[in-house]
C-alpha positions in Angstrom: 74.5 228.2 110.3 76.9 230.4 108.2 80.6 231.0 109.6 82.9 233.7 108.3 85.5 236.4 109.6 85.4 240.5 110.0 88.3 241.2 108.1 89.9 244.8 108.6 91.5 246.2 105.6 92.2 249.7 107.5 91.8 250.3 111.3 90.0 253.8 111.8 90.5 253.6 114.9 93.7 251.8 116.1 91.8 249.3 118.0 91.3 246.5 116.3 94.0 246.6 114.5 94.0 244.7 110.7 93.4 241.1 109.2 91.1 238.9 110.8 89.4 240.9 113.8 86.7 238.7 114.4 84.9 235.5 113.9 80.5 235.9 112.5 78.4 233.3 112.9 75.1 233.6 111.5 72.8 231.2 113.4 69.4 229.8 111.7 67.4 232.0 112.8 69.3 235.1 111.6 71.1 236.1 114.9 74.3 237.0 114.1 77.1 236.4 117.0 80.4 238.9 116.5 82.9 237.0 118.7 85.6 239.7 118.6 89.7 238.5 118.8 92.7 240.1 119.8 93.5 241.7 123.2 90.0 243.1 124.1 87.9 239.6 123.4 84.2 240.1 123.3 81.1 239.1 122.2 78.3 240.5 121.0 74.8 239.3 119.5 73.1 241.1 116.9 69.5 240.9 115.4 71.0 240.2 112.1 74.3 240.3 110.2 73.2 243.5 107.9 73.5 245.3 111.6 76.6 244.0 112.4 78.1 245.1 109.1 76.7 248.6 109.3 78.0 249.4 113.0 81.8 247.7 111.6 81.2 247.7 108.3 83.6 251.3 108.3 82.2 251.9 104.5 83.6 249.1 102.7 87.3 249.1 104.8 86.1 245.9 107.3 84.4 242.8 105.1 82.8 239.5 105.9 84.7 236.4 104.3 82.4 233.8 104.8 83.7 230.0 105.0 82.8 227.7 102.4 79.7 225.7 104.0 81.3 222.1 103.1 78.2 220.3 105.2 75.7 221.5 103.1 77.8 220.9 100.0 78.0 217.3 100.9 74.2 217.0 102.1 73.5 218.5 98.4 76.1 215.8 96.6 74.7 212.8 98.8 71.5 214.2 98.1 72.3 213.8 94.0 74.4 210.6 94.1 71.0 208.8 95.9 69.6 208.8 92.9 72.5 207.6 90.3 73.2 204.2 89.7 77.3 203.7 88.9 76.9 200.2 87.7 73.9 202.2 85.0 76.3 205.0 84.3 79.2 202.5 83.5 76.5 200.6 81.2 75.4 203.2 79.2 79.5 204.8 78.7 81.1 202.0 78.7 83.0 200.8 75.3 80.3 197.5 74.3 83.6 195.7 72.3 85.8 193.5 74.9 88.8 194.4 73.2 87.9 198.8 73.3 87.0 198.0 77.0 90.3 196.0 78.1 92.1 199.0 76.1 90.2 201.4 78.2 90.9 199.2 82.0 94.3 197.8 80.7 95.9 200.8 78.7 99.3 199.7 76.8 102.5 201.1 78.7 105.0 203.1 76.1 
């Protein structure tokens, strides 16, 4: 699922007015879902986004900001860190002398 916002940079038609106009959702499947804000609320489903952006698209003057997808970000990290050891990476970067490491954990204050 993708979220974003119609953002209006110039209102054609005096409706909508500017900013923020409406919240897309894209679902898995591709639907698209226009849930329109301000004093006329609707909604509307679409077969795809590309459709909703060329019926309010206005030729560049309303864009889609999409939100950052943090849960799939964090499945991708999770995903990574599953197969990285700390205690091997520590090993491997870790000064070997006692003295470099206790310099390193136990840095002298100036």
């Amino acid at each position: 699922m993708k979220v974003g916002y119609l953002i209006r940079l110039e209102d054609e038609s005096g409706v909508s007015g500017t900013g923020r106009v409406a919240q897309v959702v894209v679902a898995d499947t591709g639907k698209a879902v226009v849930f329109w804000l301000g004093e006329h609320p609707s909604v509307i489903i679409y077969d795809n986004v590309g459709e909703a952006r060329a019926i309010h698209g206005h030729q560049g003057k309303t864009e889609i900001r999409w939100e950052p997808d943090y849960k799939r970000a964090y499945n991708e990290l999770k995903s990574v860190l599953e197969n990285v050891s700390l205690l091997d990476v520590a090993r491997d970067n870790l000064p070997k002398e006692e003295s470099e490491a206790r310099a390193l954990i136990f840095p002298e204050k100036e």
